[in-house]
C-alpha positions as CSV (number, residue, x, y, z in Angstrom):
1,X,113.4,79.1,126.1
2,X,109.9,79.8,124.6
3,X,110.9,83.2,124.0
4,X,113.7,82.7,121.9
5,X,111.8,79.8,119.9
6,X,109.2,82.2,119.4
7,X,111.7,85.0,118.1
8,X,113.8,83.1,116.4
9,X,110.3,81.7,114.3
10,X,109.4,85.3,113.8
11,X,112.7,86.0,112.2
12,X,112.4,82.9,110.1
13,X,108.7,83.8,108.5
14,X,109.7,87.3,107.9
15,X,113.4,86.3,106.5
16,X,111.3,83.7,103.9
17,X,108.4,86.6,103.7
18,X,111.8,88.7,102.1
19,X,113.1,86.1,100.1
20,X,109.6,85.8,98.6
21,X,109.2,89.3,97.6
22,X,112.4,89.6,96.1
23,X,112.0,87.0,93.8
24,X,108.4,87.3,93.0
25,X,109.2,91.2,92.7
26,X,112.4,91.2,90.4
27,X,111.9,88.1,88.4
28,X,108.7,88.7,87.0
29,X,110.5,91.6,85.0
30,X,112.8,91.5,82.2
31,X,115.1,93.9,80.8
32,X,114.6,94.9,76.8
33,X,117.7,95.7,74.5
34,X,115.2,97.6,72.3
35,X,114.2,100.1,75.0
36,X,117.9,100.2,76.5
37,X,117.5,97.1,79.2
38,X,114.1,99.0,80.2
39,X,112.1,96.3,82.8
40,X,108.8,94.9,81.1
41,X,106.7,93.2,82.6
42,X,107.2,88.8,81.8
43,X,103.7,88.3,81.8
44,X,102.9,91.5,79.6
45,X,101.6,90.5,75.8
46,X,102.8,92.3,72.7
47,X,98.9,93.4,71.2
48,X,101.1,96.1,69.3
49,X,105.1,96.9,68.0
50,X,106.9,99.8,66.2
51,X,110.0,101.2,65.6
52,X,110.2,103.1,68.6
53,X,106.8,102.4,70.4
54,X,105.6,98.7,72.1
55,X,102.2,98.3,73.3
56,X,101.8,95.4,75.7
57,X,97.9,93.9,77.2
58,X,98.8,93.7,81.0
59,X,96.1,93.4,83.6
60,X,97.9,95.3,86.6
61,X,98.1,98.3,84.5
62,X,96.1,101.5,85.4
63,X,95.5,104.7,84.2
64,X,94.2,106.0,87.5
65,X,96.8,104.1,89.8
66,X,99.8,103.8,87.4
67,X,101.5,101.1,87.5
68,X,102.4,98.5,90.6
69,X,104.5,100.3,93.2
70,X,107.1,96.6,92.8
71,X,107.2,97.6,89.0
72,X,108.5,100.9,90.4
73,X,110.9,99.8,92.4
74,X,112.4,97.2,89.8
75,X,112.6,100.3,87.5
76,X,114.5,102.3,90.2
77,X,117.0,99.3,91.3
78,X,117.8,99.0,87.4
79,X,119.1,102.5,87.1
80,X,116.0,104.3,85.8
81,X,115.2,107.6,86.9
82,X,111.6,109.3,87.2
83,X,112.1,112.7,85.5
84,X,108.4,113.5,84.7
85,X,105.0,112.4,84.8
86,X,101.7,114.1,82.9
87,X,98.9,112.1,83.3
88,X,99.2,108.8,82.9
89,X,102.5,109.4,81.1
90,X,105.9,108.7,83.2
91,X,109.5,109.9,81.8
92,X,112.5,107.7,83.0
93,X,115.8,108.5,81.7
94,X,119.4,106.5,82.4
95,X,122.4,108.2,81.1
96,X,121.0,109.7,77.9
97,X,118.3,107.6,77.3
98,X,114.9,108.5,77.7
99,X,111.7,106.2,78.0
100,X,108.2,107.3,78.3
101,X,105.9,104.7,80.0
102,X,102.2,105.4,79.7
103,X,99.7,103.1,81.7
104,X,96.3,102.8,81.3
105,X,93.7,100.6,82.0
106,X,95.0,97.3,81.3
107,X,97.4,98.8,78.8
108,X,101.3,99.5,79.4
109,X,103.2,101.9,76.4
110,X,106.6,102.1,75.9
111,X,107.5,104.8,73.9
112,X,111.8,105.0,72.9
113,X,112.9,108.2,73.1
114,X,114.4,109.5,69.4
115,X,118.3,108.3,69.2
């Protein structure tokens, strides 16, 4: 009997340990119509904005460690494929599009690829 409580309160605490990371993960990023439904970050500021370039103030942002590996995975799950990295510079691309993300320290850059 204590066996299954204690298994079945395992389950529970990683099932709600899930739950949490999903929505902590996935909602903290939007998608952007300007850089084709591209994930930024919520919390990200606009410091700078162009016709084809956005450059955003956010804290988890790193030149030497890129960007968060949960950022990653949102980018992945929303279609976006890594195609290239040079330096701190990452390509995505989905369908024809093409998105260069540049992180640095404290400093995230989208740059749209030329329609």
């Amino acid at each position: 009997m204590l066996k299954k409580i204690v298994t079945v309160t395992i389950a529970g605490i990683l099932l709600m340990g899930a739950v949490i990371f999903y929505f902590v993960t996935f909602f903290a990023y939007i998608p952007f119509a300007k850089f084709s439904g591209f994930p930024v970050p919520k919390n990200a500021k606009l410091v700078k904005e162009k016709e084809r370039v956005d450059i955003y103030d956010w804290s988890k942002a790193s030149e030497e460690n890129g960007i968060p590996s949960g950022y990653k995975l949102v980018i992945k799950s929303k279609g976006w494929k890594e195609r290239s990295q040079e330096g701190a510079s990452t390509y995505y691309e989905k369908g024809n599009k093409i998105i260069d993300l540049i992180s640095q320290t404290n400093e995230l850059t989208l740059i749209k690829d030329k329609d």
